[in-house]
C-alpha positions as CSV (number, residue, x, y, z in Angstrom):
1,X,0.0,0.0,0.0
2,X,1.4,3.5,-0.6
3,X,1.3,6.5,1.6
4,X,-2.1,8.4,1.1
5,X,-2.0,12.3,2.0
6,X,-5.6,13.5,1.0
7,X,-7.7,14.4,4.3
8,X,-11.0,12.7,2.7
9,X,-10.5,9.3,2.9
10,X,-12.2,5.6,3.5
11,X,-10.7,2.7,4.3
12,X,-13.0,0.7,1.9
13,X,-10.9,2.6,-1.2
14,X,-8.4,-0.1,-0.8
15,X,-10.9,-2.7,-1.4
16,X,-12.4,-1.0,-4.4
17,X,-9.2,0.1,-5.8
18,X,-7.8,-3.7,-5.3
19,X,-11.1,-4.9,-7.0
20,X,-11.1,-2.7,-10.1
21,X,-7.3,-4.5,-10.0
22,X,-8.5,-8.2,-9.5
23,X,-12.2,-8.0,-10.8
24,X,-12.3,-12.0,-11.6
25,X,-10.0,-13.1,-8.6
26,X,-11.7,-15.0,-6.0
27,X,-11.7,-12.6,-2.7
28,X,-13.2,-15.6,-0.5
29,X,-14.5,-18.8,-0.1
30,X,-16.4,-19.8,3.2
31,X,-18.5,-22.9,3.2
32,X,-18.2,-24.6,-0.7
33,X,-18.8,-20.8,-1.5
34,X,-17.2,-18.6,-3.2
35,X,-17.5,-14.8,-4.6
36,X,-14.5,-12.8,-6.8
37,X,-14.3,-9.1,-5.9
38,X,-16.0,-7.7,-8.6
39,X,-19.1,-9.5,-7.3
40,X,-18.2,-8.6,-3.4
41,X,-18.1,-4.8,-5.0
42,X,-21.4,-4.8,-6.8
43,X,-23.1,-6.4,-3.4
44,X,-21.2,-4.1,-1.2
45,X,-22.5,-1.1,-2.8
46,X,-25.7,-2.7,-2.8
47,X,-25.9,-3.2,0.8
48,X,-24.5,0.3,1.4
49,X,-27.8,1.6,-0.2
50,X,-30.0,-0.7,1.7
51,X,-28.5,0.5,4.7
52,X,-28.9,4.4,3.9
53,X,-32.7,3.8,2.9
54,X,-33.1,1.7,6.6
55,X,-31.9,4.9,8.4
56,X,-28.4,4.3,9.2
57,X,-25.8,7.0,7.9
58,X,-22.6,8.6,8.3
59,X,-21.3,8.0,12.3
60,X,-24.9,5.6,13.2
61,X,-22.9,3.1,15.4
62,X,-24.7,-0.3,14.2
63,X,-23.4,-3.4,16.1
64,X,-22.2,-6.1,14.1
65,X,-23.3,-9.8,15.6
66,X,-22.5,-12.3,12.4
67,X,-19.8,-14.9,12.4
68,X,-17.1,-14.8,9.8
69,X,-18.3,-15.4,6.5
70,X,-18.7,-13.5,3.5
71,X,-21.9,-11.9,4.8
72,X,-19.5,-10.3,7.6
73,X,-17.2,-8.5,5.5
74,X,-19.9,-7.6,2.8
75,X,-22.0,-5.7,6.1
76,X,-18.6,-4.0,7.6
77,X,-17.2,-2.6,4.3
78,X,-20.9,-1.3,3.3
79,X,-20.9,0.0,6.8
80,X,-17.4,1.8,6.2
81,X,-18.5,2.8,2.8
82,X,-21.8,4.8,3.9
83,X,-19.3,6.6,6.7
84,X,-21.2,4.3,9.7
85,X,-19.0,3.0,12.4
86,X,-19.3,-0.8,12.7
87,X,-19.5,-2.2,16.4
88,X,-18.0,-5.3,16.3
89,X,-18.3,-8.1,18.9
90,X,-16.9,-11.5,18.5
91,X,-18.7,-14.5,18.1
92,X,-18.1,-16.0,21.4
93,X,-20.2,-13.5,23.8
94,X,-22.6,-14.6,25.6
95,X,-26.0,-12.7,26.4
96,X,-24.4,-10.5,29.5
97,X,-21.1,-9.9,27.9
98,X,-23.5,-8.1,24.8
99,X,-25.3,-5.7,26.7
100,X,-22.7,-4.4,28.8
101,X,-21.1,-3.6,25.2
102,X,-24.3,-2.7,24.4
103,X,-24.1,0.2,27.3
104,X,-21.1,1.3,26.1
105,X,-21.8,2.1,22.4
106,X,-25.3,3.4,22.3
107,X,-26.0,1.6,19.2
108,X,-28.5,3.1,16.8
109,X,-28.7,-0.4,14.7
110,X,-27.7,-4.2,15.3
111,X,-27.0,-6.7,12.4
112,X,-27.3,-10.0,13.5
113,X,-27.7,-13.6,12.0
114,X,-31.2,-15.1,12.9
115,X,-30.2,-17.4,16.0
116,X,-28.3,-14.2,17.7
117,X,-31.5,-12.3,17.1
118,X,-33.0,-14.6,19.8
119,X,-31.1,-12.6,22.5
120,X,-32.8,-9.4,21.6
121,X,-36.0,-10.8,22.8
122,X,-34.7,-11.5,26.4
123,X,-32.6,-8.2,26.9
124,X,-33.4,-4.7,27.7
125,X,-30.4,-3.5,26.5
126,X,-30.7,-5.1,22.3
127,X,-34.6,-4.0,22.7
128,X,-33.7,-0.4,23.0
129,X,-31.6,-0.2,19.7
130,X,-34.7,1.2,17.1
131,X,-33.0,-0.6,13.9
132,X,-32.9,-4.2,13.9
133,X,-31.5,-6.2,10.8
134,X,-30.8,-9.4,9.4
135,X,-27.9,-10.1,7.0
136,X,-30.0,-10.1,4.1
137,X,-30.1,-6.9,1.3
138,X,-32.2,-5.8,-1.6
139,X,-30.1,-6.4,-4.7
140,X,-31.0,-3.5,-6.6
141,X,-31.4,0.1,-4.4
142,X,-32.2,3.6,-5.5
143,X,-28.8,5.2,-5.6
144,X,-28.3,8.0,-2.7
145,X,-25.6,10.0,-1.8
146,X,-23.3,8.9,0.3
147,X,-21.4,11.5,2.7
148,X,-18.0,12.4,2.3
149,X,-15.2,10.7,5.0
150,X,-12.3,11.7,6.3
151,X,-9.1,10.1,7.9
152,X,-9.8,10.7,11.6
153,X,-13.8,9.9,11.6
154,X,-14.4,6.5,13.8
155,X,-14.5,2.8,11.1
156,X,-14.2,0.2,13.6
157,X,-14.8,0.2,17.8
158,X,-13.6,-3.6,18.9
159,X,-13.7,-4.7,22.4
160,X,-11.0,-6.2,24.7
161,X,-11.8,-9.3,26.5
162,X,-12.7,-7.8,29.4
163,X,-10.8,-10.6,31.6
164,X,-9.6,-7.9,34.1
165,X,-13.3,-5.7,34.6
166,X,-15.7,-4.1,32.1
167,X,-14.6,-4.6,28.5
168,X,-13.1,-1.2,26.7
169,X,-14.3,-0.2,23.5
170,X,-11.2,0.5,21.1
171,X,-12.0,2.9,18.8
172,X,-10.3,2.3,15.3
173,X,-10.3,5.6,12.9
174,X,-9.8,5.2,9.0
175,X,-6.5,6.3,9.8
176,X,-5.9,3.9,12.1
177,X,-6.8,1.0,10.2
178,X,-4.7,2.1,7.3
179,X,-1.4,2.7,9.5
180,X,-2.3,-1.1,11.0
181,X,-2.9,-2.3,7.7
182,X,0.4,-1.1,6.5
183,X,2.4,-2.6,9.1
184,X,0.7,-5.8,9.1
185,X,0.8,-6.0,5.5
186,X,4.8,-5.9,5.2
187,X,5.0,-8.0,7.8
188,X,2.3,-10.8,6.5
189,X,5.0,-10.5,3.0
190,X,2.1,-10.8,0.6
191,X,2.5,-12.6,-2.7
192,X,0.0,-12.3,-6.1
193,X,-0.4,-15.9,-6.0
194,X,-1.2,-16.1,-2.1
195,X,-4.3,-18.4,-0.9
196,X,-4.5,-17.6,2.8
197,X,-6.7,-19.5,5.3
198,X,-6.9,-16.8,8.7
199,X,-8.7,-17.1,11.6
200,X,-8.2,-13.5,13.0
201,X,-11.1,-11.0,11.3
202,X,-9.1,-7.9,11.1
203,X,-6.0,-10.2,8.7
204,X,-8.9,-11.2,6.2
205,X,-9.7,-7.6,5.6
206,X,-6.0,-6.4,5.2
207,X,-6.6,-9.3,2.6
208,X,-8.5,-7.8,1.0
209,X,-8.0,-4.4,0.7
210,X,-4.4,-6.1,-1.3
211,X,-6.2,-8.5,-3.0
212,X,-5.1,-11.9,-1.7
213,X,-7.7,-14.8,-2.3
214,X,-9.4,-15.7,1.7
215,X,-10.2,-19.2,2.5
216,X,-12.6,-19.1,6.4
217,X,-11.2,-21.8,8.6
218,X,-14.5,-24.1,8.9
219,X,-14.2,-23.8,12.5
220,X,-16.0,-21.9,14.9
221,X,-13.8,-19.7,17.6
222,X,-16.5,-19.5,20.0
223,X,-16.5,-23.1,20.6
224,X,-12.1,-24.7,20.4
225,X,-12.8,-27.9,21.5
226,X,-14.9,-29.0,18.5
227,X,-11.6,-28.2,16.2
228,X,-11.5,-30.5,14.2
229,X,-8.2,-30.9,12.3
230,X,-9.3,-33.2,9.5
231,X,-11.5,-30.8,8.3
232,X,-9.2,-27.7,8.2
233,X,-6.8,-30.2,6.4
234,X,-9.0,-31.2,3.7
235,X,-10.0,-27.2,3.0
236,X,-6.6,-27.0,2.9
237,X,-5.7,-29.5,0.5
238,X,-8.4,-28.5,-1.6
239,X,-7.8,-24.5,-2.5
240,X,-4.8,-25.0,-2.7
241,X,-3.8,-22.9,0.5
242,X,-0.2,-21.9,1.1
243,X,-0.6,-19.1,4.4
244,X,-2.1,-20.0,7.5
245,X,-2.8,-17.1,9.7
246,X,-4.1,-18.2,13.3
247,X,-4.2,-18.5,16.9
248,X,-1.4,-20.4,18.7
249,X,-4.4,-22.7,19.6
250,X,-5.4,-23.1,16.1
251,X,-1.5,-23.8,14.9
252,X,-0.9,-26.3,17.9
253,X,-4.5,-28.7,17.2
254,X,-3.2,-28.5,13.9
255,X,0.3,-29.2,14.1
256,X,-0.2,-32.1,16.9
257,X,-2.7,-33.6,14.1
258,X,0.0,-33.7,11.6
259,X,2.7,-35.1,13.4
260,X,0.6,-37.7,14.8
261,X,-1.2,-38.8,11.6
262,X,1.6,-38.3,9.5
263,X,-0.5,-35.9,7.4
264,X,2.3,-33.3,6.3
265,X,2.0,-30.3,4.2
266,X,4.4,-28.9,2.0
267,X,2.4,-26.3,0.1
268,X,2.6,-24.2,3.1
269,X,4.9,-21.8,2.6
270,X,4.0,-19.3,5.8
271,X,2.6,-19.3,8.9
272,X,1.6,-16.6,11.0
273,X,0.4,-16.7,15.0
274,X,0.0,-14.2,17.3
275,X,-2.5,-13.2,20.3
276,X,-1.0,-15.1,22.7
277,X,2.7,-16.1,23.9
278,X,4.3,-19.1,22.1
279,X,7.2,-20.8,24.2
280,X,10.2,-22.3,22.5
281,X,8.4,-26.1,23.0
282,X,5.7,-25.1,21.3
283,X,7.0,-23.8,18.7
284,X,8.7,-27.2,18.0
285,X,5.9,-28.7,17.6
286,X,4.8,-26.2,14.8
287,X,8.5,-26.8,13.2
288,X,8.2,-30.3,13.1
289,X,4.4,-30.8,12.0
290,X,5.9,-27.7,9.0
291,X,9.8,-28.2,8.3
292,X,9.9,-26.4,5.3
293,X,7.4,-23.5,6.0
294,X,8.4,-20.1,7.8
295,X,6.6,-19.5,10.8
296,X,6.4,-16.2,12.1
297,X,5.4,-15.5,15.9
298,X,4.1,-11.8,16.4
299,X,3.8,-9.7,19.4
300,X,1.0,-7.7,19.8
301,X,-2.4,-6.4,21.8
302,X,-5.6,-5.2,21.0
303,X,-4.3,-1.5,21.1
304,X,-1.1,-2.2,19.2
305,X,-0.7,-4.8,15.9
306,X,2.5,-5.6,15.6
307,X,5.0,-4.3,18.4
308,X,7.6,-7.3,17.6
309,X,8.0,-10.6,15.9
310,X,10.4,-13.8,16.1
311,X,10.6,-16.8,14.1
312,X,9.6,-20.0,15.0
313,X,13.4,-21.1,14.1
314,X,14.9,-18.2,16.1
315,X,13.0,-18.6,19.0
316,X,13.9,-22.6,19.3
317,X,17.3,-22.1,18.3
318,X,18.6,-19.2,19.9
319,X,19.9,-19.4,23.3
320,X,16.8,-19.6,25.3
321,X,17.6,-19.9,29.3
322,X,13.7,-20.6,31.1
323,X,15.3,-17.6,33.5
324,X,15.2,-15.2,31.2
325,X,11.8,-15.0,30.1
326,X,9.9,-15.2,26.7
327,X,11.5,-13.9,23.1
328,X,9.4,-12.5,21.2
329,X,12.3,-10.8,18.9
330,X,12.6,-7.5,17.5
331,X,10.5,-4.6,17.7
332,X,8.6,-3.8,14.3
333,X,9.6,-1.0,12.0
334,X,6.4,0.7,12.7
335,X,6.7,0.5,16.7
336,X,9.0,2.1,19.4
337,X,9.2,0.7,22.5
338,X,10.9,1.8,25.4
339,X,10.6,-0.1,28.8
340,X,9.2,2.1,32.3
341,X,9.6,1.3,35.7
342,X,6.2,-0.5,37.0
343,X,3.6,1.5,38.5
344,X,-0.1,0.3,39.1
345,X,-0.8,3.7,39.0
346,X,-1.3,6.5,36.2
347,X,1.7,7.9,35.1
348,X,1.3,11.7,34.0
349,X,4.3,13.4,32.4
350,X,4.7,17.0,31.0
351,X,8.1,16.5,28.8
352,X,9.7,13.7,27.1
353,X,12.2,14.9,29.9
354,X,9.9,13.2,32.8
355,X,9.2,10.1,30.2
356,X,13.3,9.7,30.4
357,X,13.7,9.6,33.8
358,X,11.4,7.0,34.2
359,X,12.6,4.9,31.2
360,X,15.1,1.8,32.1
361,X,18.5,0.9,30.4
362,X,18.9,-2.3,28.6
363,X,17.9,-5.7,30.3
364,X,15.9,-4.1,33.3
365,X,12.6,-5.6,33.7
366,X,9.7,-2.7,33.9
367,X,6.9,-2.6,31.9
368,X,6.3,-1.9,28.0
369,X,5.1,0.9,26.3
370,X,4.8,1.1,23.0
371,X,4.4,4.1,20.0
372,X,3.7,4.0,16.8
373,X,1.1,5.6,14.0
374,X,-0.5,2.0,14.1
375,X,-1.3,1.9,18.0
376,X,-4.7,2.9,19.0
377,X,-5.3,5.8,21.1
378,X,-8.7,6.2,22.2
379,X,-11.4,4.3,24.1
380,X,-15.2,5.5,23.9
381,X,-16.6,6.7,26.6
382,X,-13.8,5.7,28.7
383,X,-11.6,8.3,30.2
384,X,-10.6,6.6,32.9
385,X,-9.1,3.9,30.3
386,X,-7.3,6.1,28.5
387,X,-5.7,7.6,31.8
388,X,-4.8,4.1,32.9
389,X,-3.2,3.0,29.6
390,X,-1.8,6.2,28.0
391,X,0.9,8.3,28.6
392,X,0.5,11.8,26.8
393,X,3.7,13.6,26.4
394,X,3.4,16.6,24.3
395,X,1.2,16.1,21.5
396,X,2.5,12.4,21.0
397,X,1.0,9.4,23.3
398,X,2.4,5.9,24.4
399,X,0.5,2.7,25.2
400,X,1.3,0.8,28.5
401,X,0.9,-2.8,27.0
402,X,0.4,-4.3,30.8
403,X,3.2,-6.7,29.9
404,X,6.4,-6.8,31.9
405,X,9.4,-7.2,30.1
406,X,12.9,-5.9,29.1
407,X,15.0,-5.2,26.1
408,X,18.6,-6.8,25.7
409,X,21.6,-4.7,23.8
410,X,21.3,-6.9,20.9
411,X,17.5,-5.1,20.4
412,X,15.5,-8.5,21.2
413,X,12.3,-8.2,23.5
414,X,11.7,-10.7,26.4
415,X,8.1,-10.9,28.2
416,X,8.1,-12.0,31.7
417,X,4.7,-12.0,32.7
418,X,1.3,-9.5,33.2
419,X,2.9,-6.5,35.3
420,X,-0.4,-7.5,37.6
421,X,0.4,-11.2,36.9
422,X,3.9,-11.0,39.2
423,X,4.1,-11.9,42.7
424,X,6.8,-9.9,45.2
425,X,7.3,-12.5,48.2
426,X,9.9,-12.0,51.1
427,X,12.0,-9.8,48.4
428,X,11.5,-11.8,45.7
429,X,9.5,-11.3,42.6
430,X,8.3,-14.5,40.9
431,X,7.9,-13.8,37.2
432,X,5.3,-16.1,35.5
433,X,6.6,-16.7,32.3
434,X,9.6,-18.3,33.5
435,X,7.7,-20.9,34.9
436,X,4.9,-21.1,32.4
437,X,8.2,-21.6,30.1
438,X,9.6,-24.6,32.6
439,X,6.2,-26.1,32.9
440,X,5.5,-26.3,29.1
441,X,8.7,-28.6,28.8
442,X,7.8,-31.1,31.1
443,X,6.2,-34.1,29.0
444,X,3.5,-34.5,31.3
445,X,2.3,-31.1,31.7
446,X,0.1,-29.6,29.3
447,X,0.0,-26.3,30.8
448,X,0.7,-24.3,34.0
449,X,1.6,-21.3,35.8
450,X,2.3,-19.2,39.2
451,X,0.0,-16.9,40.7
452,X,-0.8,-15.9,44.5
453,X,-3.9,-17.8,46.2
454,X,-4.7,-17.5,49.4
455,X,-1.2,-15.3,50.2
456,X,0.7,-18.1,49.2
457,X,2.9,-18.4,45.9
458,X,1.2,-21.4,44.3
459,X,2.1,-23.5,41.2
460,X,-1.0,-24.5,39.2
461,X,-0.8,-27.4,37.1
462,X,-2.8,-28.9,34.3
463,X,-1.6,-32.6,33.2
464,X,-1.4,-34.5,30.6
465,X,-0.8,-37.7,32.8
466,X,-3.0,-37.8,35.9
467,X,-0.6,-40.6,37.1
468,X,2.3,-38.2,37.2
469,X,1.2,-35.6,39.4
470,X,3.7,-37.0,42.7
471,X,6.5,-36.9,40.2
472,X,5.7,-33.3,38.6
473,X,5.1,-32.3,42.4
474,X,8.9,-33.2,43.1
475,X,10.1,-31.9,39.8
476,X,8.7,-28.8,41.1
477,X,10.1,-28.6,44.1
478,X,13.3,-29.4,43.1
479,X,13.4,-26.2,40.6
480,X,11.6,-23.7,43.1
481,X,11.9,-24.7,46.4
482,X,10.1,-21.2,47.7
483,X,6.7,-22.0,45.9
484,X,4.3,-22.6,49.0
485,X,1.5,-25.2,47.2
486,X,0.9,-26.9,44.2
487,X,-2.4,-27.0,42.9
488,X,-3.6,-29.7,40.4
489,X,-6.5,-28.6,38.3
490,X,-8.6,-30.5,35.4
491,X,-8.3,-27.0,33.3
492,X,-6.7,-24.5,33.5
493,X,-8.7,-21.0,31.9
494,X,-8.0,-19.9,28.9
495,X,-9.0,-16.4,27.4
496,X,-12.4,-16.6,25.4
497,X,-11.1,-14.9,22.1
498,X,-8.1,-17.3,21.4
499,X,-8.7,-20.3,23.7
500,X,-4.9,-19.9,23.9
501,X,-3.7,-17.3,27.1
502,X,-4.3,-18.4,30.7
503,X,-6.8,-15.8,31.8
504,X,-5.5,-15.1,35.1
505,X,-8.3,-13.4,36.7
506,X,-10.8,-16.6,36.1
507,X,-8.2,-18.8,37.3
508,X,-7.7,-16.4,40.7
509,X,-11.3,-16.7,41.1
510,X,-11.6,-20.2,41.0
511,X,-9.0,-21.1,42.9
512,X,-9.9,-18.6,45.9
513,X,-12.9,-20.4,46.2
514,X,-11.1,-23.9,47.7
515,X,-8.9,-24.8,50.3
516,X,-5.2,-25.8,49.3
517,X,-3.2,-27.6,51.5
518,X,0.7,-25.5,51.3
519,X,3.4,-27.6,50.8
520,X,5.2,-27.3,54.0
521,X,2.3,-28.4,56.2
């Protein structure tokens, strides 16, 4: 994409522009269908007329309930095209989690497949929006006007998960979404004759506002368990696929699959994961299910997309001590990240002076902030938010990522942990990605961490081997002789959007609600 200057702009020009480009390329293929993007134009204009003669216009906020499909990014780009701001929620809320966005956005419209349309009729909140919709559209609209838009009027608001409190709406400008789309798009290292399967919405629309053909995953993120690999493998196989762009969940069921059925795939020449953090015996496991395919691991949040990146390779084969934390490689082009002393409260600086003094030298754990054109600013209705997570300094503003970690004098990024997620005990700070790191290469632990129950430092363990626990208990021990309690558990949470970070907060709550027995009694 090049540099764009004019002040009038909309985001869906990149997707017209790419389809007067590609008019008989196939833009995506969901369920046995497909639609080129000369078709996806003609209906998306169409829909942006349907929409204008329903009442909804430039800045309506209209939230958007429809699984990915084609119908999802034919509603969003007729939304961006008509200047309305598209309130996106993903697939896996549940009836509670929708109205509290609900509160927040003050929508004027909802569009919603049929079954999510049952909610509206047991909820205050989805009865008050005056414009209900399904996904359907006239085919042939009286042409209207449409009203001119500009680089800094609101496209997109996107919610976080909401793990730690009330969910905050992240308000994406055009302006945004072009900056992300630029730094996404170099690092995605697109290719004419790409066919890319993603499972992450945003990635299918950088797709195709640059014209690479979209295959939907034939899975359902709001329910992980009922992956089922066979299937992904066969759509694979079948369009000829050569990027997968997914969770780490979605990369691990898939790669497990291969290995163990001897299913491999050498058409796939990239792979890209991000969302959550990818250990080095992990990312084996991706290596060996795809030997000759370059995996990609990237660093990122909600607010900013990408802060750094590291290759499967790099991150296996580089000297990895557990001790020093997660590598999630270097810091993106488009990002500048500087590392603060931690403070659970909100920081307010007048002078890049003041942001100095409190920035630490090279491999001094703090936490990250991050800058960049691409990193989102604002949060509707949400000043407290902003205060929390921003850090104004002149005219410019940084984003406090939450995420404790350092920088080495090589220029590589380590994570060690939530800055909430570490535990200070009798003048030690237990970092939890150094042992979510160890735990990960025990064979018979499928997944664990450290957090604070009950004021004691406490090891929580999910196995793979029930009959193992008394050895992993020693093992433990052994390695960290200060950890008070270790706690066996049949699951361990994980966050709803990926199904791939422990989501600390659930895991607090359900462990504060039994009685451990420490170690030492």
């Amino acid at each position: 994409m090049e540099e764009v200057y004019n002040d009038a702009f909309n985001i869906t020009d990149l997707f017209f522009n790419t389809a007067k480009k590609y008019p008989n390329k196939t833009a995506v293929i969901f369920k046995n269908k497909n639609i080129s993007f000369s078709e996806l134009e003609v209906q998306i204009e169409n829909t942006a007329q349907y929409f204008l003669n329903k009442g909804i216009g430039k800045n309506d906020r209209v939230l958007v309930f429809v699984p990915m499909s084609i119908d999802l990014y034919r509603i969003v780009l007729a939304l961006f095209k008509i200047g309305a701001i598209a309130v996106f929620l993903d697939e896996w809320v549940n009836k509670n989690r929708m109205e509290e966005c609900c509160k927040i956005a003050l929508c004027k419209a909802i569009i919603s497949t049929l079954k999510a349309r049952i909610f509206i009729f047991f909820s205050k909140e989805l009865k008050k929006i005056p414009i209900r919709l399904g996904v359907g559209f006239n085919e042939k609209n009286p042409g209207r006007d449409l009203s001119e838009t500009f680089y800094d009027d609101i496209a997109l608001i996107t919610f976080t998960t909401g793990s730690t409190g009330i969910p905050k709406a992240s308000i994406r400008t055009h302006r945004l979404l072009y900056n992300q789309f630029i730094a996404l798009e170099e690092k995605l290292e697109y290719c004419d004759d790409d066919v890319s399967m993603t499972i992450l919405p945003i990635v299918l629309l950088i797709n195709l506002a640059v014209g690479t053909t979209s295959v939907i995953a034939d899975f359902k993120s709001s329910k992980p368990n009922r992956l089922l690999p066979e299937k992904i493998i066969r759509q694979l196989k079948k369009y000829s696929v050569n990027t997968i762009i997914g969770s780490p969940f979605f990369i691990k069921k898939l790669s497990e699959y291969i290995i163990q059925e001897k299913k491999f795939l050498p058409q796939i020449k990239k792979i890209f994961t991000g969302g959550a953090p990818v250990f080095p015996s992990e990312a084996k496991i991706y290596n060996k299910a795809f030997p000759e395919t370059k995996i990609e691991i990237i660093y990122g949040s909600t607010e900013a997309e990408p802060i750094s990146s590291i290759s499967a390779n790099d991150l296996v084969n580089l000297k990895n001590d557990i001790l020093n934390g997660l590598n999630v490689g270097k810091v993106s082009a488009y990002a500048e990240v500087k590392i603060i002393k931690i403070d659970d409260k909100n920081i307010f600086i007048n002078s890049e002076k003041d942001l100095t003094e409190i920035v630490l030298p090279h491999n001094t754990i703090g936490e990250i902030i991050v800058k960049g054109k691409h990193v989102l600013r604002d949060y509707l209705n949400n000043e407290e938010a902003f205060k929390r997570n921003k850090i104004l300094v002149g005219n410019e503003f940084w984003h406090r990522t939450g995420d404790s970690g350092y920088i080495t004098e090589s220029g590589n990024l380590f994570l060690m942990g939530r800055c909430n997620s570490l535990i200070v005990k009798n003048q030690k700070i237990f970092y939890p990605f150094v042992y979510e790191n160890y735990f990960q290469l025990n064979e018979y632990i499928e997944i664990g961490t450290v957090i604070k129950i009950t004021n004691k430092v406490s090891a929580v363990v999910q196995l793979r081997d029930k009959s193992k626990e008394s050895l992993v208990k020693d093992l433990i021990k052994e390695v960290e002789p200060l950890i008070e309690q270790i706690i066996f558990i049949k699951k361990i949470p994980r966050d709803p959007r990926h199904n791939s970070k422990i989501d600390y907060q659930k895991l607090s709550n359900l462990l504060e609600k039994e009685v451990f027995i420490p170690l030492n009694t």
